[in-house]
N, C-alpha and C positions, 0 to 999 in steps of 0.2 A: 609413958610419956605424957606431959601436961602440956596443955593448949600452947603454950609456948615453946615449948619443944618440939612438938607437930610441926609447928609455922615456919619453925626457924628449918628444920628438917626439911622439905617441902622446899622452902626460897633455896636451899642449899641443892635442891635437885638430886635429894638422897630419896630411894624408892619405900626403902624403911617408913619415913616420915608419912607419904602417902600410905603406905599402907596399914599406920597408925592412924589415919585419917580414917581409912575404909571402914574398921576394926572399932574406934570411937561411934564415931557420927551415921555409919547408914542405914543403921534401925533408924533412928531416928526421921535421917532425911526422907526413908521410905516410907515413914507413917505417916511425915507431912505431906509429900507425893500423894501418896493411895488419901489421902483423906479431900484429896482437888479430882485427881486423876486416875483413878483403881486399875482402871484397864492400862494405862501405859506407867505408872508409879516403877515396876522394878525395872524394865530397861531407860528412864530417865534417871533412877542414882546410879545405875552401870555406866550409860553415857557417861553421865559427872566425869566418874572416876576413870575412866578411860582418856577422858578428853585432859584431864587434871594429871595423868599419867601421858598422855602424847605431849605436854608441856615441858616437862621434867626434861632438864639437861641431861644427854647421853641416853636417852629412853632408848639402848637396841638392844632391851630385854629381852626374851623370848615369850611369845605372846602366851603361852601359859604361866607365865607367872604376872600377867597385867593385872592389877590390883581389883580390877573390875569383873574379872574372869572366876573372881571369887564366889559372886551371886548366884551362881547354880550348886554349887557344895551347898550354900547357906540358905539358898531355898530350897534347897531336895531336903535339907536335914528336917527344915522348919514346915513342911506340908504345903511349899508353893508361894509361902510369902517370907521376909525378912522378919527374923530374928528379933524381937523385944528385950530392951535391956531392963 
């Protein structure tokens, strides 16, 4: 999906889209995070994404599949921190 397709997925309150967001963007956000904040960096982009996932029309997901709930597969893989693209 390209940035456009994220967004418009997301405003549509498809979970997909958000978790094309998660899947894009949270290396990143967590490197910007950890490079202010070290010690709170990976649970401020889980927040994000949870909060960005409690927003989403019809969110009565099942909280294992909250887009945010993804950070510990993706930090146990990566040795504790997020993943570099």
């Amino acid at each position: 999906m390209d940035d456009p397709e994220v967004a418009a997925a997301i405003a549509a309150g498809e979970l997909e889209g958000l978790a094309a967001a998660l899947d894009k963007y949270a290396a990143s956000l967590y490197e910007y995070c950890y490079s202010m904040a070290p010690e709170v960096a990976a649970d401020a982009v889980q927040d994000t994404f949870i909060i960005a996932w409690s927003k989403l029309e019809g969110s009565a997901t099942q909280a294992s599949s909250i887009p945010g709930c993804r950070r510990s597969r993706a930090t146990s893989a990566s040795g504790g921190r997020w993943p570099t693209a």
